[in-house]
KEROKE-485001 format. One record per residue (C-alpha): residue in three letters; residue number from 1; z negated, x, y negated. Coordinates in steps of 0.2 Angstrom, whole numbers. Layout:
N
Ala NUM Z X Y
...
***
This chain:
314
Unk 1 -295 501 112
Unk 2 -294 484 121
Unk 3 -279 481 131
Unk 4 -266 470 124
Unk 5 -267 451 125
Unk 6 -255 446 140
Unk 7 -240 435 137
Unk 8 -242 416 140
Unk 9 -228 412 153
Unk 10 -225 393 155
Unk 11 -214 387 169
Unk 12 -210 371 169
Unk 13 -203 359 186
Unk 14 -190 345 190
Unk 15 -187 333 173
Unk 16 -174 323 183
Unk 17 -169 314 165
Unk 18 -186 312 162
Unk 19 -185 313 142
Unk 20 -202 303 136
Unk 21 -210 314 151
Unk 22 -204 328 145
Unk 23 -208 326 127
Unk 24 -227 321 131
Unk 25 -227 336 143
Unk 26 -220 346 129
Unk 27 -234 340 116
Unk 28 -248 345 131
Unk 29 -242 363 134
Unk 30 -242 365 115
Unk 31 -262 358 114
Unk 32 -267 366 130
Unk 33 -264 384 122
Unk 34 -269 393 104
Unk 35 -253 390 94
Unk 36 -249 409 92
Unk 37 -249 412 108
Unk 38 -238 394 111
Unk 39 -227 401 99
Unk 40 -223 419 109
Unk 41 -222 411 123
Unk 42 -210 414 138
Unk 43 -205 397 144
Unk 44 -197 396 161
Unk 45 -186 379 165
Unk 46 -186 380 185
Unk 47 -169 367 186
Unk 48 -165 350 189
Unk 49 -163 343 171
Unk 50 -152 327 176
Unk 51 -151 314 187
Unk 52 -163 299 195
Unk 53 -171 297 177
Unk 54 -162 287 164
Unk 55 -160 298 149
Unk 56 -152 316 153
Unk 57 -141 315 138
Unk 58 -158 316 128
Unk 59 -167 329 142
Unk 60 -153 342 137
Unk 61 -153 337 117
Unk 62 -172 341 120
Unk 63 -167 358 131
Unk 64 -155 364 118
Unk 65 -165 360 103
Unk 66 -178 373 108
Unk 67 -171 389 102
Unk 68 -170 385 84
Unk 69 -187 375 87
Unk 70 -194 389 94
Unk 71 -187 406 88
Unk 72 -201 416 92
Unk 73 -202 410 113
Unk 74 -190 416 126
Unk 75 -183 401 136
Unk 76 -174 402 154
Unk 77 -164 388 160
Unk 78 -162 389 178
Unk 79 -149 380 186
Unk 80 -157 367 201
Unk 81 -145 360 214
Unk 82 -142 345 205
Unk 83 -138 354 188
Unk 84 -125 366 197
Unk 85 -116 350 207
Unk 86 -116 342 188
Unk 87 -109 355 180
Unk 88 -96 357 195
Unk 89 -90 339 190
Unk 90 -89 344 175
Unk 91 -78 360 179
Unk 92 -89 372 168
Unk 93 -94 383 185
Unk 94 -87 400 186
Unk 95 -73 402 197
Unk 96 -75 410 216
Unk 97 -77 433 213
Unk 98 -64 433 228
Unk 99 -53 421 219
Unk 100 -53 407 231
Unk 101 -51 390 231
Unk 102 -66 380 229
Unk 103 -58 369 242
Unk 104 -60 380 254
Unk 105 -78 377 254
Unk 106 -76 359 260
Unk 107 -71 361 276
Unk 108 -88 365 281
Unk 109 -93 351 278
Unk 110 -81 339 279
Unk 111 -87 327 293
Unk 112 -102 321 278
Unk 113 -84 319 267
Unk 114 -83 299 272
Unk 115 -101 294 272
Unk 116 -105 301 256
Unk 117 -90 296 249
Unk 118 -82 312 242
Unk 119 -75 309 222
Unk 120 -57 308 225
Unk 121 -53 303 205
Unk 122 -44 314 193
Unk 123 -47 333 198
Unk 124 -55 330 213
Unk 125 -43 343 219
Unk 126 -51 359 211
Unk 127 -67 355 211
Unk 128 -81 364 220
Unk 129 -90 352 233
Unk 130 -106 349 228
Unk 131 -96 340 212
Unk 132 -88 331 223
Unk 133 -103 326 233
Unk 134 -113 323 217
Unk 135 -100 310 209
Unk 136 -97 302 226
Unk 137 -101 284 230
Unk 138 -115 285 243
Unk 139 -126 265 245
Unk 140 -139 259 255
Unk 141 -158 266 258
Unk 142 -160 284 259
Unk 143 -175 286 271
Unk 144 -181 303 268
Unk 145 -188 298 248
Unk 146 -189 279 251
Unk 147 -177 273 237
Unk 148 -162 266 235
Unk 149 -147 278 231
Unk 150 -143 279 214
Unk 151 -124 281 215
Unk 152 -121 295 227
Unk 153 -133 307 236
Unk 154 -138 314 221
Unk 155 -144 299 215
Unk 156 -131 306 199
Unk 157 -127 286 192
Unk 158 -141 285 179
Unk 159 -134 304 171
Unk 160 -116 295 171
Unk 161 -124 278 163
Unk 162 -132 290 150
Unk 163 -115 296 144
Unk 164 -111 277 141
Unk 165 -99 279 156
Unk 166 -100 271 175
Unk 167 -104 280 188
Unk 168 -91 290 196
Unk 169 -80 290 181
Unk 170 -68 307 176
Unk 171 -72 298 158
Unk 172 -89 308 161
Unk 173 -80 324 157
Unk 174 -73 317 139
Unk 175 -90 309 138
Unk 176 -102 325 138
Unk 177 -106 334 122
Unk 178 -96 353 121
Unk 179 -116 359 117
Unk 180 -121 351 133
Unk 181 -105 359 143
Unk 182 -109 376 138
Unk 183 -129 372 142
Unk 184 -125 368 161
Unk 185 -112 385 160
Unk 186 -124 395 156
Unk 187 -137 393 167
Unk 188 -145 405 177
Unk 189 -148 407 195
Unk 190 -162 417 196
Unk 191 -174 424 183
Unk 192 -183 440 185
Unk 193 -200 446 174
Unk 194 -209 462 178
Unk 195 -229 464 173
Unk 196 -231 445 172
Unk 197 -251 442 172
Unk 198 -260 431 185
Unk 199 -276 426 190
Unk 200 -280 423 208
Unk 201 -298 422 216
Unk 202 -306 430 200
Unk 203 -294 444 198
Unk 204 -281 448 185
Unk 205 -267 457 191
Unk 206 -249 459 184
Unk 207 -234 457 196
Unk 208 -214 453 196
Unk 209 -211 436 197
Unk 210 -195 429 200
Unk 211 -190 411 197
Unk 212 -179 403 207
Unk 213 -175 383 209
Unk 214 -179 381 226
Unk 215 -184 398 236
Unk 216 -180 415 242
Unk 217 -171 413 261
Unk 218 -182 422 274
Unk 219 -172 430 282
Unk 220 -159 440 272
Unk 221 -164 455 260
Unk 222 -170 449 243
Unk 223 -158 464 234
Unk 224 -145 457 241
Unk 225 -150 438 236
Unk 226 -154 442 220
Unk 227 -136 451 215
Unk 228 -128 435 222
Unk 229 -140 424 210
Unk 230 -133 436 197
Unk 231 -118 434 202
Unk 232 -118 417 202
Unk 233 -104 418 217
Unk 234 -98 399 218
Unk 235 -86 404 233
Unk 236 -104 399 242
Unk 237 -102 377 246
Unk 238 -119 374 248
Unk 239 -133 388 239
Unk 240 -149 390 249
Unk 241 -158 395 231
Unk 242 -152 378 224
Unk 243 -155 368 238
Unk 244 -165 374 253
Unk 245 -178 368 261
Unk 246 -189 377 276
Unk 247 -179 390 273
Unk 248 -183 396 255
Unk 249 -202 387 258
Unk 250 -211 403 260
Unk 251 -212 422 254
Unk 252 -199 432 263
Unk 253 -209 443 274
Unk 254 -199 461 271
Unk 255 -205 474 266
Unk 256 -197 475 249
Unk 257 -210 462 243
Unk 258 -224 471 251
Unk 259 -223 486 242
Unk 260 -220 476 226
Unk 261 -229 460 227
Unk 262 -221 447 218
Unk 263 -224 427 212
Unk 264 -210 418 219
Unk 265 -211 401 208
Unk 266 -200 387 211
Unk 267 -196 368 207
Unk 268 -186 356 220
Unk 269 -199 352 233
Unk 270 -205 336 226
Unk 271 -222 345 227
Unk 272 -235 354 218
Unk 273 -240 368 229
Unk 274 -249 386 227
Unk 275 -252 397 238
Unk 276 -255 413 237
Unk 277 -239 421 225
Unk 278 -231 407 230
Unk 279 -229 394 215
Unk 280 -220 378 220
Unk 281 -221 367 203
Unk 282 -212 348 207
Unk 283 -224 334 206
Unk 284 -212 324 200
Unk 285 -200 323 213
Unk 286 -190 314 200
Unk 287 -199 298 205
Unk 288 -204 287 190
Unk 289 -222 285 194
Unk 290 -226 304 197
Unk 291 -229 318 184
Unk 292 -220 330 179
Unk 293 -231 346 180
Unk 294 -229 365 173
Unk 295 -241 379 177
Unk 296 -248 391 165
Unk 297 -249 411 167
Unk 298 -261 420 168
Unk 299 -273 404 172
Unk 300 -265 397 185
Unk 301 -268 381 177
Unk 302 -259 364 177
Unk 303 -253 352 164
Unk 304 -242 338 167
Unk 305 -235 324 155
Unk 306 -249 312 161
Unk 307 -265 323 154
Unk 308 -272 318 139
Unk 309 -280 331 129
Unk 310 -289 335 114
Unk 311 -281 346 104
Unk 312 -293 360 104
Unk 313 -281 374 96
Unk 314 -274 377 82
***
Protein backbone atom coordinates (compact mmCIF):
# COMPACT_ATOMS: atom_id res chain seq x y z
CA UNK A 1 0.00 0.00 0.00
CA UNK A 2 1.29 3.47 -1.29
CA UNK A 3 1.75 5.98 1.32
CA UNK A 4 -0.68 8.72 1.64
CA UNK A 5 -0.58 11.82 -0.78
CA UNK A 6 1.04 14.68 1.56
CA UNK A 7 -1.01 17.83 2.31
CA UNK A 8 -0.47 20.91 0.04
CA UNK A 9 0.49 23.67 2.49
CA UNK A 10 0.55 27.12 1.09
CA UNK A 11 1.99 30.07 2.92
CA UNK A 12 1.54 33.10 1.68
CA UNK A 13 3.70 36.65 2.45
CA UNK A 14 3.22 40.50 3.10
CA UNK A 15 -0.22 41.78 1.00
CA UNK A 16 0.28 45.33 2.45
CA UNK A 17 -3.42 46.29 1.14
CA UNK A 18 -2.47 44.75 -2.01
CA UNK A 19 -6.10 43.55 -3.06
CA UNK A 20 -5.75 43.09 -7.07
CA UNK A 21 -2.24 41.42 -6.01
CA UNK A 22 -3.81 39.33 -3.90
CA UNK A 23 -6.69 38.31 -6.02
CA UNK A 24 -4.29 37.45 -9.24
CA UNK A 25 -1.97 35.62 -6.49
CA UNK A 26 -4.99 33.87 -5.34
CA UNK A 27 -6.12 32.63 -9.09
CA UNK A 28 -2.28 31.46 -9.52
CA UNK A 29 -1.97 29.22 -6.50
CA UNK A 30 -5.41 27.85 -7.50
CA UNK A 31 -3.98 26.94 -11.35
CA UNK A 32 -0.53 25.98 -10.01
CA UNK A 33 -1.98 23.01 -8.07
CA UNK A 34 -4.66 19.90 -8.97
CA UNK A 35 -7.94 21.32 -7.73
CA UNK A 36 -8.41 18.61 -5.13
CA UNK A 37 -5.54 19.04 -3.61
CA UNK A 38 -6.23 23.17 -3.93
CA UNK A 39 -9.28 22.38 -2.15
CA UNK A 40 -7.74 20.42 1.10
CA UNK A 41 -5.29 22.68 1.24
CA UNK A 42 -3.80 24.22 4.43
CA UNK A 43 -3.24 27.95 3.74
CA UNK A 44 -0.95 29.72 6.02
CA UNK A 45 -1.35 33.93 5.81
CA UNK A 46 2.32 34.93 7.31
CA UNK A 47 0.76 38.84 8.51
CA UNK A 48 0.76 42.14 7.33
CA UNK A 49 -2.65 42.36 5.60
CA UNK A 50 -2.97 46.49 5.85
CA UNK A 51 -1.13 49.32 5.11
CA UNK A 52 1.21 51.05 2.37
CA UNK A 53 -1.35 49.50 -0.38
CA UNK A 54 -4.51 51.26 -0.96
CA UNK A 55 -7.37 48.78 -0.46
CA UNK A 56 -7.06 46.81 3.00
CA UNK A 57 -10.82 47.37 3.44
CA UNK A 58 -10.90 44.88 0.31
CA UNK A 59 -7.62 42.61 1.53
CA UNK A 60 -9.71 41.63 4.74
CA UNK A 61 -13.27 41.24 2.84
CA UNK A 62 -11.04 38.90 0.66
CA UNK A 63 -9.24 37.27 3.95
CA UNK A 64 -12.72 36.73 5.63
CA UNK A 65 -14.55 35.46 2.70
CA UNK A 66 -12.28 32.46 2.51
CA UNK A 67 -13.87 30.06 5.00
CA UNK A 68 -17.24 29.69 3.36
CA UNK A 69 -15.22 29.95 -0.05
CA UNK A 70 -13.24 27.33 0.94
CA UNK A 71 -14.73 24.97 3.46
CA UNK A 72 -12.66 22.08 2.83
CA UNK A 73 -9.05 24.31 3.49
CA UNK A 74 -7.66 25.14 6.76
CA UNK A 75 -6.56 28.90 6.78
CA UNK A 76 -4.24 30.59 9.62
CA UNK A 77 -4.04 34.35 9.88
CA UNK A 78 -1.13 35.26 11.51
CA UNK A 79 -0.82 38.52 13.04
CA UNK A 80 2.32 40.84 11.40
CA UNK A 81 3.64 43.78 13.22
CA UNK A 82 1.51 46.21 11.36
CA UNK A 83 -1.81 44.08 11.89
CA UNK A 84 -1.13 43.92 15.83
CA UNK A 85 -0.42 48.03 15.93
CA UNK A 86 -3.81 48.26 13.73
CA UNK A 87 -5.76 46.32 15.69
CA UNK A 88 -4.32 48.12 18.96
CA UNK A 89 -5.72 51.37 17.43
CA UNK A 90 -8.63 49.80 17.07
CA UNK A 91 -8.59 48.52 20.80
CA UNK A 92 -9.46 44.71 19.81
CA UNK A 93 -5.90 43.49 21.54
CA UNK A 94 -6.14 41.44 24.51
CA UNK A 95 -5.48 43.20 27.66
CA UNK A 96 -1.91 42.67 29.44
CA UNK A 97 -2.04 38.54 31.51
CA UNK A 98 -0.37 40.77 34.55
CA UNK A 99 -3.26 43.17 34.26
CA UNK A 100 -1.13 46.25 33.44
CA UNK A 101 -1.52 49.24 31.73
CA UNK A 102 -0.62 49.31 28.38
CA UNK A 103 0.85 52.63 29.05
CA UNK A 104 3.32 51.25 30.95
CA UNK A 105 4.86 50.05 27.91
CA UNK A 106 5.56 53.59 26.55
CA UNK A 107 8.14 54.63 28.66
CA UNK A 108 10.54 52.56 26.85
CA UNK A 109 10.27 54.27 24.31
CA UNK A 110 9.27 57.39 24.93
CA UNK A 111 12.29 59.58 23.52
CA UNK A 112 10.92 58.20 19.67
CA UNK A 113 7.28 59.68 21.34
CA UNK A 114 7.86 63.36 19.50
CA UNK A 115 9.32 62.43 16.23
CA UNK A 116 6.98 59.83 15.32
CA UNK A 117 4.28 61.82 16.48
CA UNK A 118 2.54 59.57 19.02
CA UNK A 119 -1.76 59.59 18.32
CA UNK A 120 -2.89 61.71 21.25
CA UNK A 121 -6.76 61.77 19.92
CA UNK A 122 -9.57 60.21 21.52
CA UNK A 123 -8.31 57.07 23.68
CA UNK A 124 -4.94 57.63 23.19
CA UNK A 125 -4.87 56.96 26.90
CA UNK A 126 -5.46 53.12 27.00
CA UNK A 127 -3.98 52.25 24.00
CA UNK A 128 -1.03 49.82 23.62
CA UNK A 129 2.05 51.77 21.77
CA UNK A 130 2.49 50.36 18.68
CA UNK A 131 -1.36 51.83 18.15
CA UNK A 132 -0.26 54.71 19.09
CA UNK A 133 2.99 54.71 16.87
CA UNK A 134 0.92 53.27 13.99
CA UNK A 135 -1.85 56.25 13.92
CA UNK A 136 0.81 58.87 14.62
CA UNK A 137 1.82 61.55 12.19
CA UNK A 138 5.39 60.86 11.05
CA UNK A 139 6.52 63.20 7.28
CA UNK A 140 9.40 63.44 5.35
CA UNK A 141 11.71 60.51 3.57
CA UNK A 142 12.28 57.40 5.38
CA UNK A 143 15.82 56.35 4.28
CA UNK A 144 15.86 52.81 4.99
CA UNK A 145 12.81 51.79 2.10
CA UNK A 146 13.35 54.96 -0.07
CA UNK A 147 9.76 56.37 0.06
CA UNK A 148 8.10 58.88 1.36
CA UNK A 149 6.02 58.13 4.74
CA UNK A 150 2.60 57.48 4.29
CA UNK A 151 1.27 58.98 7.39
CA UNK A 152 3.14 57.63 10.18
CA UNK A 153 5.92 55.10 10.55
CA UNK A 154 3.85 52.48 9.58
CA UNK A 155 3.13 54.06 6.61
CA UNK A 156 -0.81 53.37 8.16
CA UNK A 157 -2.59 56.44 5.95
CA UNK A 158 -3.63 54.49 2.87
CA UNK A 159 -5.65 51.64 5.53
CA UNK A 160 -7.40 55.00 7.21
CA UNK A 161 -8.28 56.51 3.51
CA UNK A 162 -9.66 52.96 2.67
CA UNK A 163 -12.22 53.41 5.58
CA UNK A 164 -13.24 56.72 3.83
CA UNK A 165 -11.67 58.36 6.80
CA UNK A 166 -8.28 60.71 7.13
CA UNK A 167 -5.40 59.66 8.47
CA UNK A 168 -5.08 59.64 12.13
CA UNK A 169 -8.80 59.88 12.58
CA UNK A 170 -10.62 58.00 16.02
CA UNK A 171 -13.43 58.03 13.25
CA UNK A 172 -11.46 54.97 11.98
CA UNK A 173 -12.66 53.00 14.90
CA UNK A 174 -16.57 53.71 13.86
CA UNK A 175 -15.36 53.31 10.30
CA UNK A 176 -14.10 49.44 10.45
CA UNK A 177 -16.59 46.66 9.73
CA UNK A 178 -17.37 44.50 13.36
CA UNK A 179 -16.26 41.39 10.75
CA UNK A 180 -13.07 43.14 10.19
CA UNK A 181 -12.62 43.97 14.20
CA UNK A 182 -13.12 40.44 15.13
CA UNK A 183 -10.61 39.31 12.03
CA UNK A 184 -7.63 41.41 13.50
CA UNK A 185 -8.81 39.93 17.21
CA UNK A 186 -8.34 36.93 16.45
CA UNK A 187 -5.14 36.62 14.90
CA UNK A 188 -2.57 34.35 15.74
CA UNK A 189 0.91 34.88 16.81
CA UNK A 190 2.39 31.84 15.82
CA UNK A 191 1.19 28.62 14.06
CA UNK A 192 2.54 25.38 14.64
CA UNK A 193 2.13 22.09 12.09
CA UNK A 194 3.74 18.62 12.79
CA UNK A 195 4.60 16.20 9.77
CA UNK A 196 4.48 19.00 7.11
CA UNK A 197 6.24 17.48 3.79
CA UNK A 198 9.20 19.28 2.15
CA UNK A 199 11.54 18.77 -0.44
CA UNK A 200 15.12 19.78 -0.19
CA UNK A 201 18.12 18.65 -2.37
CA UNK A 202 16.05 15.63 -3.81
CA UNK A 203 14.83 14.55 -0.50
CA UNK A 204 11.38 14.27 0.94
CA UNK A 205 11.19 14.64 4.58
CA UNK A 206 8.40 15.62 6.92
CA UNK A 207 9.20 18.23 9.79
CA UNK A 208 7.33 20.65 12.29
CA UNK A 209 7.09 23.87 10.83
CA UNK A 210 6.14 26.79 12.78
CA UNK A 211 5.07 30.05 11.10
CA UNK A 212 5.62 33.13 12.59
CA UNK A 213 5.59 36.90 10.94
CA UNK A 214 8.95 37.82 11.45
CA UNK A 215 11.25 35.07 13.23
CA UNK A 216 12.19 32.99 16.33
CA UNK A 217 14.74 35.32 18.60
CA UNK A 218 18.13 33.47 18.96
CA UNK A 219 18.88 33.57 21.89
CA UNK A 220 16.01 32.76 24.19
CA UNK A 221 14.44 29.05 24.44
CA UNK A 222 11.82 28.46 21.67
CA UNK A 223 9.23 26.76 24.54
CA UNK A 224 9.23 29.59 26.08
CA UNK A 225 8.70 31.82 22.87
CA UNK A 226 6.13 29.82 21.65
CA UNK A 227 3.87 29.90 24.98
CA UNK A 228 4.28 33.72 24.90
CA UNK A 229 3.09 33.65 21.01
CA UNK A 230 0.18 31.66 22.48
CA UNK A 231 -0.28 33.75 24.87
CA UNK A 232 -0.40 36.53 23.04
CA UNK A 233 0.95 38.68 26.15
CA UNK A 234 0.45 42.44 24.95
CA UNK A 235 2.04 43.61 28.29
CA UNK A 236 5.29 43.26 25.73
CA UNK A 237 5.60 47.13 23.79
CA UNK A 238 7.49 46.18 21.02
CA UNK A 239 7.22 41.92 19.97
CA UNK A 240 10.47 40.59 18.56
CA UNK A 241 8.14 37.81 16.45
CA UNK A 242 6.27 40.78 14.91
CA UNK A 243 8.77 43.02 14.34
CA UNK A 244 12.41 41.85 14.56
CA UNK A 245 15.08 42.05 12.40
CA UNK A 246 18.71 40.42 12.89
CA UNK A 247 17.44 39.03 15.75
CA UNK A 248 14.66 36.68 14.47
CA UNK A 249 16.77 36.44 10.79
CA UNK A 250 18.06 32.94 11.47
CA UNK A 251 17.19 29.47 13.05
CA UNK A 252 17.85 29.58 16.75
CA UNK A 253 20.65 27.35 17.36
CA UNK A 254 19.54 25.38 20.65
CA UNK A 255 19.22 22.16 20.81
CA UNK A 256 15.52 21.78 20.96
CA UNK A 257 15.50 22.36 17.19
CA UNK A 258 18.23 19.96 16.67
CA UNK A 259 16.59 17.15 17.90
CA UNK A 260 13.55 18.07 16.13
CA UNK A 261 14.40 19.94 12.92
CA UNK A 262 11.80 22.42 12.05
CA UNK A 263 11.00 24.90 8.96
CA UNK A 264 10.77 28.21 10.55
CA UNK A 265 8.72 30.29 7.58
CA UNK A 266 8.14 33.96 7.91
CA UNK A 267 6.98 37.22 6.04
CA UNK A 268 8.21 40.91 7.10
CA UNK A 269 11.65 40.88 5.59
CA UNK A 270 10.84 42.52 2.37
CA UNK A 271 12.66 39.46 1.03
CA UNK A 272 12.30 36.25 -0.57
CA UNK A 273 14.89 34.00 1.08
CA UNK A 274 15.38 30.08 1.51
CA UNK A 275 17.82 28.53 3.13
CA UNK A 276 18.07 25.55 4.46
CA UNK A 277 14.60 25.13 6.92
CA UNK A 278 14.54 28.59 6.96
CA UNK A 279 11.51 30.01 4.64
CA UNK A 280 11.54 33.90 4.59
CA UNK A 281 8.41 34.56 1.85
CA UNK A 282 8.09 38.78 1.45
CA UNK A 283 8.96 39.86 -2.13
CA UNK A 284 6.78 42.26 -1.83
CA UNK A 285 7.96 44.42 0.72
CA UNK A 286 4.69 46.17 0.32
CA UNK A 287 6.18 48.21 -2.51
CA UNK A 288 3.91 48.58 -5.53
CA UNK A 289 6.18 47.42 -8.14
CA UNK A 290 7.18 44.16 -6.43
CA UNK A 291 5.41 40.75 -6.15
CA UNK A 292 3.71 39.34 -3.91
CA UNK A 293 4.98 35.71 -3.56
CA UNK A 294 3.80 32.38 -1.53
CA UNK A 295 5.73 29.21 -1.41
CA UNK A 296 4.23 25.79 -2.04
CA UNK A 297 5.01 22.48 0.29
CA UNK A 298 6.34 19.90 -0.38
CA UNK A 299 7.79 21.52 -3.69
CA UNK A 300 9.36 24.30 -2.49
CA UNK A 301 8.20 26.21 -5.29
CA UNK A 302 7.08 29.80 -5.79
CA UNK A 303 4.28 31.60 -7.13
CA UNK A 304 3.65 35.18 -7.05
CA UNK A 305 0.81 37.51 -8.31
CA UNK A 306 3.01 38.51 -11.47
CA UNK A 307 3.21 34.67 -13.11
CA UNK A 308 1.07 33.91 -15.69
CA UNK A 309 0.19 30.42 -16.05
CA UNK A 310 -1.63 27.92 -17.99
CA UNK A 311 -4.12 26.40 -16.16
CA UNK A 312 -2.86 23.00 -16.42
CA UNK A 313 -5.33 21.37 -13.55
CA UNK A 314 -8.39 20.77 -13.21
Amino acid sequence: MSDPKPRLVCCIGDIHGFHTKLQNLWSNLESSTPSSDFATALIIFLGDYCDRGPETNKVLDFLISLPSRYPRQKHVFIAGNHDFAFAAFLGVVPPPLDGSEFREGWRQFEDNEEREGWFKGEGYEGMHLQGRRWAGRMTGFNKAKGTEYQGSIYDAGPTFESYGVPHGSADLVKAVPDDHKKFLANMVWVHEEDDVCVEIEGETKYYKLIAVHAGLEKDKGVKQQLEFLKDRDTRIPKIAALSGRKDVWNIPEVMELKNTPTVIVSGHHGKLHIEGLRLIIDEGGGFAKNPVAAILLPSMKIVRDTDVLANYFS
